[in-house]
C-alpha positions as MATLAB code, in Angstrom:
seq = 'XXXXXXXXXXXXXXXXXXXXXXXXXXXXXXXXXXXXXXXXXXXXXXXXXXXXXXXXXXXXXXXXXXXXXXXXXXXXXXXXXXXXXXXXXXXXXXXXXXXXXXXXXXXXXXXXXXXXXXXXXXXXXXXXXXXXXXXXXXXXXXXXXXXXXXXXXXXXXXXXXXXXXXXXXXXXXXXXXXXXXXXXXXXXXXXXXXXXXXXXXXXXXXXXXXXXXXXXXXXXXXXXXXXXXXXXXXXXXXXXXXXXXXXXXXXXXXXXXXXXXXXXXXXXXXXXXXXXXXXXXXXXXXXXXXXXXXXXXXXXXXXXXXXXXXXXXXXXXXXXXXXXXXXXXXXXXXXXXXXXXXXXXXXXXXXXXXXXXXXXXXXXXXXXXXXXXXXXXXXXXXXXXXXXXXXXXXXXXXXXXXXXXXXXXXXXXXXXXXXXXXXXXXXXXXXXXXXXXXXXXXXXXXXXXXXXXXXXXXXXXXXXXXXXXXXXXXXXXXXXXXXXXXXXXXXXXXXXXXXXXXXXXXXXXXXXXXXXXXXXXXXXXXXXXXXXXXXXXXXXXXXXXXXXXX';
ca = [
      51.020  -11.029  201.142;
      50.491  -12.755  197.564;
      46.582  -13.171  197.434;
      44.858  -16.916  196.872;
      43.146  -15.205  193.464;
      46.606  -14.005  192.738;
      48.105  -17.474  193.334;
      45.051  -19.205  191.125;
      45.791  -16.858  188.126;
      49.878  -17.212  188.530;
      49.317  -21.174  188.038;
      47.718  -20.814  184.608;
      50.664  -19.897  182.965;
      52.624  -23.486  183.847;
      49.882  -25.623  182.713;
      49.175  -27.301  178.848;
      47.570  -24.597  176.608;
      44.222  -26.422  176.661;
      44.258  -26.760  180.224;
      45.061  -22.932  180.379;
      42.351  -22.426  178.039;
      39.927  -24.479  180.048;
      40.801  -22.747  183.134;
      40.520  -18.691  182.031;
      37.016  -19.347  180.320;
      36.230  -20.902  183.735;
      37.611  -17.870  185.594;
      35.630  -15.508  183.010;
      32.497  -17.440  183.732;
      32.673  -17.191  187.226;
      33.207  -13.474  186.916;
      30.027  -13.095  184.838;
      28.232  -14.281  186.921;
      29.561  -12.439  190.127;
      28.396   -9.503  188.117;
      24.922  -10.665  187.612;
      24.557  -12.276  190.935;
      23.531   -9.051  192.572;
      21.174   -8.717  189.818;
      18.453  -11.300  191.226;
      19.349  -10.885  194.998;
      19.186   -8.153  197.959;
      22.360   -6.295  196.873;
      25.096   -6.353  199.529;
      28.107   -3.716  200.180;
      30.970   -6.826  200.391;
      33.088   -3.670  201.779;
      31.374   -3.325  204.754;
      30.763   -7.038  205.609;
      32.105   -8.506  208.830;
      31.838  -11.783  207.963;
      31.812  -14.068  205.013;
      28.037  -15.292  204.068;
      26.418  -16.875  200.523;
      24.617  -14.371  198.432;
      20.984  -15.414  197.694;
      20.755  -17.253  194.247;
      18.015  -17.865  191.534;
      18.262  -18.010  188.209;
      22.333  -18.304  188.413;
      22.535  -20.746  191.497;
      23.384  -23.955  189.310;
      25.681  -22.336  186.422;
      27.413  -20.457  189.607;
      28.123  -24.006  191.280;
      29.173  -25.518  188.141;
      31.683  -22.963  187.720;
      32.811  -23.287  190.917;
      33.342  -27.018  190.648;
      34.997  -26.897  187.649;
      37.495  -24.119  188.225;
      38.475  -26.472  191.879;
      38.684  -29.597  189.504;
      41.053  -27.639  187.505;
      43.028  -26.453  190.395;
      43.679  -29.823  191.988;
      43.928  -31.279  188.621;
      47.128  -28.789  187.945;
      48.216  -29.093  191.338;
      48.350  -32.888  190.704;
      46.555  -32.685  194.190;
      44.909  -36.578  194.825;
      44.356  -37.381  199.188;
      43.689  -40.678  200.168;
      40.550  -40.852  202.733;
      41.607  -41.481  206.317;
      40.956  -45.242  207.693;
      38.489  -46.048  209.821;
      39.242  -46.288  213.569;
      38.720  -49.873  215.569;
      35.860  -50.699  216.889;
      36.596  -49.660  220.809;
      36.829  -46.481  219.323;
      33.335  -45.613  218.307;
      32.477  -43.974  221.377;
      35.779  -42.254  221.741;
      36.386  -38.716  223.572;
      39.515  -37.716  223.673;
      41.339  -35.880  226.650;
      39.865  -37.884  228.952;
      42.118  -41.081  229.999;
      42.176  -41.497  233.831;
      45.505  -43.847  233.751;
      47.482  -41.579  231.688;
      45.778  -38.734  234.303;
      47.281  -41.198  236.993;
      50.689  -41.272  235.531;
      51.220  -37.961  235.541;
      51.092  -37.968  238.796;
      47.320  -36.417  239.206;
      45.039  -36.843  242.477;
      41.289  -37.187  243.534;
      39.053  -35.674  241.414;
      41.952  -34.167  239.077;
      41.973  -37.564  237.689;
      38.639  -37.512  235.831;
      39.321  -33.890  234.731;
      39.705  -33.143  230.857;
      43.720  -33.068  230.447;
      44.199  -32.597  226.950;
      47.980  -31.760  227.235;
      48.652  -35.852  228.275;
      46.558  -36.986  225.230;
      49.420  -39.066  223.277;
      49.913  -38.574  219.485;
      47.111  -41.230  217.641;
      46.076  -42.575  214.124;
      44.226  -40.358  211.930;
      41.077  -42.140  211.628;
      37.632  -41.618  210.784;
      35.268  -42.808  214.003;
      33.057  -45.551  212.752;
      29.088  -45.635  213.516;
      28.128  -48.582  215.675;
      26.342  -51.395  213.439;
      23.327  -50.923  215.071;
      23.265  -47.057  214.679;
      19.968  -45.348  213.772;
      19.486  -42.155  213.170;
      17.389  -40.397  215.855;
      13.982  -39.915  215.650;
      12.337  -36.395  214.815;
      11.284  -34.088  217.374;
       9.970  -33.608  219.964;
       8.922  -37.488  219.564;
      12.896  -37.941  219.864;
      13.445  -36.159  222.892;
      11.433  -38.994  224.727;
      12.506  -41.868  222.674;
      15.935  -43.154  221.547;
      17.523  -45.815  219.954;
      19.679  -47.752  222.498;
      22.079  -48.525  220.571;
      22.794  -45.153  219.682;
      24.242  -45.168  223.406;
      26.631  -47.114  225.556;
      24.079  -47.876  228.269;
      23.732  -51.471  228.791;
      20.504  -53.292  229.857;
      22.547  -54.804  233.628;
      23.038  -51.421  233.841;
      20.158  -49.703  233.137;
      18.709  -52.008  235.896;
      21.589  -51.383  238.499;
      20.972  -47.803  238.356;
      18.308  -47.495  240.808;
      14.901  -46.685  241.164;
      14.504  -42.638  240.309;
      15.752  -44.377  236.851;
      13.437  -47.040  236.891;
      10.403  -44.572  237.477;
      11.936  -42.003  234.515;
      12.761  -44.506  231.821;
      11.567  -47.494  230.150;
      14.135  -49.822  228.045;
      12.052  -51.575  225.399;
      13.623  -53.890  223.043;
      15.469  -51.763  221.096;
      14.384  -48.654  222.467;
      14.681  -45.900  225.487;
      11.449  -44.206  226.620;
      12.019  -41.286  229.137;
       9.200  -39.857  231.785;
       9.637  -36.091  232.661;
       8.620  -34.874  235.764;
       8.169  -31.228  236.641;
      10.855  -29.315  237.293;
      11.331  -26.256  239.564;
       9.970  -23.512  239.539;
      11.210  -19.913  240.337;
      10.982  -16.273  239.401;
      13.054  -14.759  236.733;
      14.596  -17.309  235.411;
      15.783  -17.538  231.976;
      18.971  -19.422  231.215;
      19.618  -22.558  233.459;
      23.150  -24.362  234.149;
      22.097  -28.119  235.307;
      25.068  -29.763  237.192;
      25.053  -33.806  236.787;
      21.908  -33.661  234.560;
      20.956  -37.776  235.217;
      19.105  -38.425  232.022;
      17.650  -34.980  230.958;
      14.346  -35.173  232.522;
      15.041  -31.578  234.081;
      16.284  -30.286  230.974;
      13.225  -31.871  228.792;
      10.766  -29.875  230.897;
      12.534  -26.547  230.933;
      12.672  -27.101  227.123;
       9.214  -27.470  226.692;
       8.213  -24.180  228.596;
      10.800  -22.678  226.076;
      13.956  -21.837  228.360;
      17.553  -22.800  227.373;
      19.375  -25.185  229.885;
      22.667  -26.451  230.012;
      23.985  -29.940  231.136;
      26.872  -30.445  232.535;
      28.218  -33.427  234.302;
      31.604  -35.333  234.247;
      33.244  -37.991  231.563;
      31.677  -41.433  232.043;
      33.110  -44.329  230.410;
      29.753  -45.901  230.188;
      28.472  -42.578  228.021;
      25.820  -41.949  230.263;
      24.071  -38.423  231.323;
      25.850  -36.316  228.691;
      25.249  -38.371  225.935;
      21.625  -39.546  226.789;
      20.727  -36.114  227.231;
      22.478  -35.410  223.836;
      20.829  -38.056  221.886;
      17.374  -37.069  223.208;
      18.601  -33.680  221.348;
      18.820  -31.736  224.802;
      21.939  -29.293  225.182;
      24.441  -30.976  227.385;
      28.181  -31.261  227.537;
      31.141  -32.620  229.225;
      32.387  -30.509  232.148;
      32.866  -30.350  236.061;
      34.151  -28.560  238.794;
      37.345  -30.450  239.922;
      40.452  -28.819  238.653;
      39.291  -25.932  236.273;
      37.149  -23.195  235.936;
      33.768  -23.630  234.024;
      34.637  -22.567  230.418;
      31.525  -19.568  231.097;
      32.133  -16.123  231.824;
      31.153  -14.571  235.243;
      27.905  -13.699  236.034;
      26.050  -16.171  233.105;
      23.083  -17.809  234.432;
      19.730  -17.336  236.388;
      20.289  -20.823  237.886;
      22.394  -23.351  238.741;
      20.211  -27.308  239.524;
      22.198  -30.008  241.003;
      19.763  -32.864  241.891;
      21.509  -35.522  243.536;
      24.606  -34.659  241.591;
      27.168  -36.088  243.377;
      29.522  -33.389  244.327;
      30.817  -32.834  247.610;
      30.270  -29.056  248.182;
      32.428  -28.839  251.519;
      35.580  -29.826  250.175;
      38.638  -27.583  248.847;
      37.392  -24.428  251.831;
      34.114  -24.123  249.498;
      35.689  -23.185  246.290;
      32.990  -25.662  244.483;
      30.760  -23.088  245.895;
      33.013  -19.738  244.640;
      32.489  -20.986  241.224;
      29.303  -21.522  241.820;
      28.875  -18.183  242.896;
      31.151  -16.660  240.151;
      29.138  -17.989  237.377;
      25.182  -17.278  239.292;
      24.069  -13.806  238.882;
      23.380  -11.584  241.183;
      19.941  -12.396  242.464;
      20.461  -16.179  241.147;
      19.478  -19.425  242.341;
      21.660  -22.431  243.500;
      19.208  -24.608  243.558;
      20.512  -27.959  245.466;
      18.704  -31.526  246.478;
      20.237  -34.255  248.130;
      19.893  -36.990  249.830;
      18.527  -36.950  253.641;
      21.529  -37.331  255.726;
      25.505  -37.935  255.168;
      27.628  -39.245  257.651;
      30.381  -36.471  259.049;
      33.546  -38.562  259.909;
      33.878  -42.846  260.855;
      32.410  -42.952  264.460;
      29.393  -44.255  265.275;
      28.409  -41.623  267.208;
      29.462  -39.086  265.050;
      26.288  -36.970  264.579;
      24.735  -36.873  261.056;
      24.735  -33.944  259.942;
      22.629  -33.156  256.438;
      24.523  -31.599  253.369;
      22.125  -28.897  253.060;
      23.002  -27.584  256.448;
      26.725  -27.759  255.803;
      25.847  -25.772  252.331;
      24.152  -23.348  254.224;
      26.629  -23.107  256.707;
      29.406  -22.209  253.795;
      26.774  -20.065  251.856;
      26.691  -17.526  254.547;
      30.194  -16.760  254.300;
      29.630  -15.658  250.641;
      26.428  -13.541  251.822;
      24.090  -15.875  250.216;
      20.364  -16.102  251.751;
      18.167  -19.000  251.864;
      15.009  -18.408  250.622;
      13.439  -22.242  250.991;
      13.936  -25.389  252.357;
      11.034  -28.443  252.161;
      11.522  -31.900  251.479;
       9.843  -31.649  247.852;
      11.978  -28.743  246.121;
       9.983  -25.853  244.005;
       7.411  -23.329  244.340;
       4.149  -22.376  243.035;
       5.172  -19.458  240.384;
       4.971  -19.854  236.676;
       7.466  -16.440  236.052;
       9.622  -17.888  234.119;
      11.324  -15.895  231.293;
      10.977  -17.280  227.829;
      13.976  -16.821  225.298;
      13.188  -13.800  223.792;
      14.739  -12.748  220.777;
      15.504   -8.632  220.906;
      18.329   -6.878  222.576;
      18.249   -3.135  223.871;
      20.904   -1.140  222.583;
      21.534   -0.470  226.538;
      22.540   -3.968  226.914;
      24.552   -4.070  223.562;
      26.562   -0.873  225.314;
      27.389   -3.185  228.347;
      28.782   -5.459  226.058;
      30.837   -3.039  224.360;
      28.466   -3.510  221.202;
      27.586   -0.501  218.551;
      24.189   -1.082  217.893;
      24.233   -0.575  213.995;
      27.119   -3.103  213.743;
      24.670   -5.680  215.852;
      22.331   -4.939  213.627;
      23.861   -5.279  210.430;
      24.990   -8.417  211.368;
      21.521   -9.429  212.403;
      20.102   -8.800  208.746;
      23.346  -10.871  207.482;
      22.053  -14.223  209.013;
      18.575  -13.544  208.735;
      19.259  -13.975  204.961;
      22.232  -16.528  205.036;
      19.656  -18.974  206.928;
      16.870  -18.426  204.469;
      19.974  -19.464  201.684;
      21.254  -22.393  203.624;
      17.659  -23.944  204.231;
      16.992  -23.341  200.539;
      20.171  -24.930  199.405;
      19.543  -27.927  201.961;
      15.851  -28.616  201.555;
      16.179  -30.140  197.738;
      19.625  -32.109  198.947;
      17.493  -33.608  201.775;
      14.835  -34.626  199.869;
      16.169  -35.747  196.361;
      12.404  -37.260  195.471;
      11.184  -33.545  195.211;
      11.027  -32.967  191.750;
      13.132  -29.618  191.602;
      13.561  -27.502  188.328;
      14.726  -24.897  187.394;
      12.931  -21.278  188.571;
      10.731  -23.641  190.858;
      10.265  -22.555  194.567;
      11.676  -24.730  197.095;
      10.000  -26.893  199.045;
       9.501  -25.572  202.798;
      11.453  -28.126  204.944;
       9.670  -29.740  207.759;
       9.376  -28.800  211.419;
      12.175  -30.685  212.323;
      14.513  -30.848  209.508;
      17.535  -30.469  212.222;
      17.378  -30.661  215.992;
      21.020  -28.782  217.152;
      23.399  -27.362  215.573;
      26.783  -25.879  216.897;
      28.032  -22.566  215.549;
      31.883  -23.120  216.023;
      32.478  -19.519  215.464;
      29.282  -17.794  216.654;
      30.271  -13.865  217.255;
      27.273  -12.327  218.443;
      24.717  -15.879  218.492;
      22.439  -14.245  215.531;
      22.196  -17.498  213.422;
      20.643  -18.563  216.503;
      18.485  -14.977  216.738;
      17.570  -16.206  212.706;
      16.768  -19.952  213.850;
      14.103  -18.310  216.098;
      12.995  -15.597  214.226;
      12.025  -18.351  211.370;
      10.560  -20.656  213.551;
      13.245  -23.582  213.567;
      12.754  -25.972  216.157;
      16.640  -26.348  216.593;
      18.744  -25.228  219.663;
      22.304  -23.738  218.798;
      25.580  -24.287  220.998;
      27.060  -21.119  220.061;
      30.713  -21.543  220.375;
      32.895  -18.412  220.897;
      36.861  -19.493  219.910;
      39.192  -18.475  222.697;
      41.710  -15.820  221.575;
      38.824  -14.639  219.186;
      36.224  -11.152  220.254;
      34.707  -13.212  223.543;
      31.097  -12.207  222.878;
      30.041  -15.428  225.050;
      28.432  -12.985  228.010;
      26.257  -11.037  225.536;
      25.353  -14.820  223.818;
      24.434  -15.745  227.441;
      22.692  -12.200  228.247;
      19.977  -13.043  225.348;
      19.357  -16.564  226.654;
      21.300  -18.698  224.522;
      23.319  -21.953  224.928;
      26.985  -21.232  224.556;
      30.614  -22.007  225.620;
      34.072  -20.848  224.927;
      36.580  -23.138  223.639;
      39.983  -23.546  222.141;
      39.452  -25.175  218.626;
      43.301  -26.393  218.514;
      41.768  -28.923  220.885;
      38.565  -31.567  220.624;
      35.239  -30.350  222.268;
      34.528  -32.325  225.299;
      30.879  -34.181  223.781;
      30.760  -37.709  222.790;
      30.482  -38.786  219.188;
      27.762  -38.347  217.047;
      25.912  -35.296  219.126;
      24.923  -33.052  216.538;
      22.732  -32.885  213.745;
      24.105  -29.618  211.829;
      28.009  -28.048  211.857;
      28.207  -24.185  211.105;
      31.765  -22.781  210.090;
      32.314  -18.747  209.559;
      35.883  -17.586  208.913;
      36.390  -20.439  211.640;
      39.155  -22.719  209.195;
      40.811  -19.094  208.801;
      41.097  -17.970  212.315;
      42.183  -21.969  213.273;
      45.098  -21.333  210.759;
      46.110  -18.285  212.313;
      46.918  -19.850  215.624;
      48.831  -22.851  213.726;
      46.536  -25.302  214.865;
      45.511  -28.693  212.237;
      43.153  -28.437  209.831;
      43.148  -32.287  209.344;
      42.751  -32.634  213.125;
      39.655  -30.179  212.898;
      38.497  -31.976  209.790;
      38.596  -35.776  212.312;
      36.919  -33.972  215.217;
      34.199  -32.234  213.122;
      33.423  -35.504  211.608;
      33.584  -37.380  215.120;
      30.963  -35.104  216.800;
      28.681  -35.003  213.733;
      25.841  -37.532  213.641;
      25.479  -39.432  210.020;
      23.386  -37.962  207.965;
      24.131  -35.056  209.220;
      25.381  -31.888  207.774;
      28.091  -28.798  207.824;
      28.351  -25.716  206.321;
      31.728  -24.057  205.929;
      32.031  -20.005  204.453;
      35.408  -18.820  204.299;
      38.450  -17.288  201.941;
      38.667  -19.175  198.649;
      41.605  -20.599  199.228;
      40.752  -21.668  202.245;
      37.727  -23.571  200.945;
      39.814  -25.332  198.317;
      41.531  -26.928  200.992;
      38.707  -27.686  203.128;
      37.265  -29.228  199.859;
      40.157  -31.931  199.544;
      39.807  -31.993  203.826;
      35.985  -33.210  203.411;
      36.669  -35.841  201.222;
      39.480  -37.270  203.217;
      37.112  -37.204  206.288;
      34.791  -39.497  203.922;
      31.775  -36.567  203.254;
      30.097  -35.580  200.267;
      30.863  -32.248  199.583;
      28.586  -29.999  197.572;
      30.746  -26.434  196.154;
      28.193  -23.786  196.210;
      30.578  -21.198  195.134;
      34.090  -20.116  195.609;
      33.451  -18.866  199.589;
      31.234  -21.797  200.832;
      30.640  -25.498  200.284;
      28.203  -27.788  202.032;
      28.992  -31.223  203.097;
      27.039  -34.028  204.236;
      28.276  -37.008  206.165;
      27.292  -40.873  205.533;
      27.022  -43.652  207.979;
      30.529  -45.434  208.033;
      30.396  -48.822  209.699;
      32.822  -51.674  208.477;
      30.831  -54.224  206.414;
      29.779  -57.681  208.591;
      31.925  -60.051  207.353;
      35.074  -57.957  207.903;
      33.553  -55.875  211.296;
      35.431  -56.350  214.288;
];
């Protein structure tokens, strides 16, 4: 197969001498200063890498991203390469997820709860557009200030129905004039529990307080029009995502968490012979919880005299057919033990053997990101803050506590940008996303305690817009090309779950970055070319302008 380098240097020899000229000493410069690179940085055996990651730059960073620049202005300039941005979407489409229509789920000929299931294989061919950000959009407040106050307008809720919604929401928030405030309460409280799957997660009061005692939860709960639950807990920076029992399995290995919460969730556990409950118990581990509160009584069948029966007893009924054992009932859920089990951030090479893992390959790939993060906050920090006066040989600035508050890893292999995140003290959580058809490293993710979720990149991620503050690419535009799926339709679905302001980070094969160069400015972001294998792009706030909004 003809390499990109060899395609780059093949192109020279139809262009205008000057051009030509232009585009060798470019070439030669970059090559200079891959030779003196290593010079002024950790040196690093490129034969032996399993994944593409920036080198550590000093005294060559800027001449190294000129060249860069200038050799891909060359290229698109001999290419005769120009791409028009995409439009921007209508205005009913600024909360838009995608695979989730219930009357194109209808006419299909889908039932019950099937309906409100994610059905991406119904989801008709639509415009290419960029999803605009509401007029009213701010961007979120810093942590962990922002994970008890929000913007309103940042979500669908409505003030009618903030006030229809009862009053366990009443007592937990407080809508203010143009703000959300949110009341935790305590949560339970049980022994050995580290990771946490919370089914119909309300507004992420749960969630909040396992966050603060330093646990990883997961919200899940089902597509709401009205952008509730998933996207509350979302903007208030908690991890959450679209997801539910009805048709499909839970996109999570077996055996993945310590816990499974569902407060007054809303599911039905009797129906289907119990098979809510099987996947329940496929994904609890042994020794688990299922932790369940509901309300009092429920009404079993239309008579009158039909004997209530409560939903805990019929639970318990069905759990002891799958040899599960009470351990408490009481009208006010938890107990008095603090044992809870902190994310920790070390793995045994006994546990990397389970996984199939060789410890020195772990381990090499743990030094990889421990340096790569150090790179990408230096390279961020001065783009952040433009006012710091940065010259040349100067240290960077240290960002601040909360620079970012999540950030998904769209191809996350073993979770260690996450292991770095912690290991440097970043306040940020990380959905680590493992790629379907790729190495599925999602149970040793879960094992350490980390957020995480398989998915099939050919199709979008079930989150509403504007839910994260930070995109992280490896070698992911390369393996999406492999299976054939769009680029462009990445490109649109990157920038639709992305919150303005916020940022991505893309390493990969140089061609491959050319095109995801051109990609990034359809998709309306500023990209920065760092060198020929990685580029860093930051996204604006796109709204139409008021005399011409919808």
């Amino acid at each position: 197969m003809t390499s990109p380098w060899f395609k780059s240097l093949s192109s020279v020899f139809g262009l205008k001498p000057r051009i030509k000229s232009l585009l060798l000493l470019i070439l030669g410069l970059v090559a200079l200063v891959t030779i003196l690179a290593p010079l002024s940085s950790t040196s690093y055996d490129a034969s032996t890498a399993s994944t593409l990651v920036p080198n550590i730059y000093s005294n060559y960073r800027r001449i190294k991203e000129q060249a860069a620049v200038d050799y891909l202005d060359l290229r698109s300039l001999s290419l005769g390469t120009t791409l028009k941005e995409f439009p921007l979407c209508a205005k009913e489409r600024e909360s838009y997820v995608p695979c989730y229509n219930s009357t194109e789920n209808l006419l299909a000929g889908l039932q019950e709860g099937d309906v409100l299931d994610r059905h991406c294989e119904f989801e008709r061919e639509k415009e290419r557009c960029v999803v605009r950000t509401p007029r009213d959009y701010k961007i979120p407040l810093k942590w962990p200030l922002g994970r008890d106050i929000i913007w309103n307008g940042n979500v669908k809720i409505t003030k009618d129905q903030f006030l229809s919604s009862g009053t366990v929401t009443t007592r937990l928030m407080l809508l203010e004039e143009n703000q959300i405030a949110f009341h935790s309460e305590d949560g339970l409280i049980f022994d050995g529990v580290r990771t946490v799957l919370d089914i119909g997660c309300g507004f992420g009061s749960f969630g909040a307080h396992l966050v603060s005692l330093n646990l990883m939860p997961i919200c899940i709960a089902e597509y709401e029009a009205t952008g509730s639950q998933v996207q509350l807990a979302l903007e208030r920076g908690l991890p959450a995502m679209i997801g539910n029992f009805f048709s499909k399995q839970l996109p999570y290995p077996a055996l993945s968490f310590d816990m499974l919460h569902c407060a007054q969730c809303g599911i039905t556990w009797d129906i289907k012979d119990a098979m809510l409950l099987l996947e329940v118990d496929r994904v609890l581990k042994p020794g688990g919880y299922f932790v369940l509160t509901s309300p009092t009584n429920k009404a079993q069948g239309n008579s009158p005299d039909t004997k209530k029966t409560s939903i805990s007893t019929r639970v318990n009924e069905l759990s002891k057919r799958i040899c599960w054992s009470l351990i408490g009932q009481q009208d006010e859920t938890g107990t008095t033990s603090k044992r809870w089990i902190p994310i920790q951030n070390r793995t045994t090479s006994a546990e990397l053997e389970i996984h199939g893992l060789k410890p020195e390959e772990f381990l090499e790939d743990t030094q990889t990101w421990r340096t790569s993060l150090k790179n990408y906050w230096s390279l961020l920090t001065p783009l952040i803050f433009s006012d710091h006066p940065k010259r040349p040989g100067d240290e960077d600035p240290l960002p601040p506590f909360n620079m970012i508050r999540n950030v998904m890893d769209m191809n996350a292999r073993f979770g260690n940008l996450n292991s770095a995140l912690l290991d440097h003290g970043k306040s940020a959580w990380v959905m680590n996303v493992v790629p379907v058809n790729a190495r599925n490293t999602l149970p040793l993710i879960l094992d350490r305690g980390f957020a995480g979720v398989l998915h099939d990149w050919c199709e979008p991620f079930p989150t509403y817009p504007r839910t994260y503050d930070m995109l992280h690419a490896n070698e992911l535009l390369t393996h999406v090309s492999s299976e054939r799926c769009s680029l462009m339709d990445l490109f649109l679905e990157m920038d639709r779950i992305l919150r303005p302001e916020g940022w991505v980070v893309i390493s990969d094969k140089v061609g491959v970055i050319e095109m995801a160069r051109a990609l990034a400015t359809r998709v309306r972001w500023e990209a920065r070319v760092i060198d020929l294998q990685d580029v860093i792009c930051s996204k604006q706030i796109q709204t139409m302008p008021p005399a011409i909004a919808l």
